[in-house]
N, C-alpha and C positions, 0 to 999 in steps of 0.2 A: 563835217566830213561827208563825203558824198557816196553814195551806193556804191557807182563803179571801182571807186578804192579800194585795194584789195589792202588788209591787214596781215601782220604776220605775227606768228607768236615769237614773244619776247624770249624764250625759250631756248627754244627748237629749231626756231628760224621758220616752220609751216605756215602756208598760207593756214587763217582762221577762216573756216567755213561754219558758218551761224553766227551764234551769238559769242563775244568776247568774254574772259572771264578778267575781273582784276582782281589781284592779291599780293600780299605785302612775304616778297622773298626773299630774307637774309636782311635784310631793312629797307629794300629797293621796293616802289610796288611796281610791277610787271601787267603787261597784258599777256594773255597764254589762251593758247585753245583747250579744248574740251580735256583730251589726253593729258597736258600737264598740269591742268589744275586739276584736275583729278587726282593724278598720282601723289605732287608737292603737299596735299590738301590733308591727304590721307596719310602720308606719311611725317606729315606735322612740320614741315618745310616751311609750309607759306598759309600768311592767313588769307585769309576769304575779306575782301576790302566792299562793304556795304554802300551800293549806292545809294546817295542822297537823291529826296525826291527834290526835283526843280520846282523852285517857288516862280509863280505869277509874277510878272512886274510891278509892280503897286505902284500906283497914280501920285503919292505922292512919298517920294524917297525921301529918307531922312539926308542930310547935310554929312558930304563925306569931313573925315574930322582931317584935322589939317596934317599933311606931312610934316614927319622930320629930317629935318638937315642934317646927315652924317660926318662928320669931319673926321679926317683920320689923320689921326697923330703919327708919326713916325718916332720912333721914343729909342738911343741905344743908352747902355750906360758907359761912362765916362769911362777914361783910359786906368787910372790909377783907383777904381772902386772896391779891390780887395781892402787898401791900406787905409781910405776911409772909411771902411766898416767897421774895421781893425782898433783907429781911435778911438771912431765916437762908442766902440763897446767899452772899449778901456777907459775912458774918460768919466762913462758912468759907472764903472768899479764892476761890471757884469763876466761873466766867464762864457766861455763858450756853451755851457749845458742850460743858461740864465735867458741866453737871448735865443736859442734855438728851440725851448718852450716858447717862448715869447712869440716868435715867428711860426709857432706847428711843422717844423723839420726837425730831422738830423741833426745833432753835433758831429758826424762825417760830413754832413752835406754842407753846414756852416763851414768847416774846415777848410773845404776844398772851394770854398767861395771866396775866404780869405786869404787863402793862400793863389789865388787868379785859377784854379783848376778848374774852376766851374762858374759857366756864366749864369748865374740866375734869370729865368724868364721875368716879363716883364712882371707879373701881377705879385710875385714875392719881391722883386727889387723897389715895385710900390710900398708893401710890407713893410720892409726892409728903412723905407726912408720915412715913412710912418710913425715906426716904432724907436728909434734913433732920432729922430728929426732931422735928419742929413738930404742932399742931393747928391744920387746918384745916377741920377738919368736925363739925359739932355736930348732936347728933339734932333734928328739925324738930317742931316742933310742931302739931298740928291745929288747922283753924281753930273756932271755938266754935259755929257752926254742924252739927256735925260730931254727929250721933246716932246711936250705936252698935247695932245689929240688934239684934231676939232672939236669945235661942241657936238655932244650928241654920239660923240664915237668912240668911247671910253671903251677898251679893255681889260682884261683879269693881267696884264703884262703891264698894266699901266697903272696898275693898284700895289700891287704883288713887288715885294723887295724879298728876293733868294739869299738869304743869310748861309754862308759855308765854312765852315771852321777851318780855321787853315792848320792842318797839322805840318 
């Protein structure tokens, strides 16, 4: 950043005149002038975000370790997964209060799983087929509309699938 650049507080909207302050407000860290870090600081708002001193470059840097390859699953569950849930509890002679210990919820919340009221997120319908040994979740497919970027030009629109409950 260069001298002539004027900063503003994250705040206030004021130009900063001196030095910057950073602190961590409401869970965001902010830059703020003198005035609101002052007041936020004092009134227990925001912490005080400790600059790190900058290390030298060292002559001989260790080996960056290698990246990981993200893959993202797109996962919904199946159409009919209340009445598969429904069997395989029944098939292993379990009641609703048996397998809702077993999973760490409700027996409303079971209830309303199996009766299609409620769709379980994905990390209990993992549970879910887990603890049952059943599949209930099938990777989703994109709809055909659906045109893939160039390389390099990825998106949060292009990641991101808007799930809306149709009542």
């Amino acid at each position: 950043m260069s001298r002539s650049e004027t900063l503003y507080c994250e705040m206030c909207g004021s130009p900063i005149v001196g030095r910057p302050y950073r602190a961590i407000v409401d869970g965001v860290e902010m830059v703020l002038c003198a005035s609101c870090y002052l007041k936020l600081t004092r009134s227990g708002r925001a912490v005080p975000v400790r600059e790190r001193p900058r290390r030298a470059k060292a002559a001989s840097r260790q080996p960056k370790r290698p990246t990981r390859k993200v893959s993202i699953e797109l996962l919904d569950l199946v159409e009919d997964y209340p009445e598969i849930i429904r069997r395989a509890r029944e098939a292993k002679g379990w009641d609703l209060r048996t397998l809702a210990q077993k999973l760490r919820i409700s027996e409303t919340m079971l209830r309303r799983i199996e009766q299609g009221k409620y769709k379980p997120p994905i990390d209990l319908a993992r549970r879910i087929e887990k603890i049952l040994k059943i599949k209930i979740l099938e990777p989703t497919e994109l709809e055909d509309e659906y045109e893939a970027p160039p390389p390099g030009k990825l998106t949060l629109g292009d990641v991101v699938i808007i799930r809306r409950d149709e009542d």
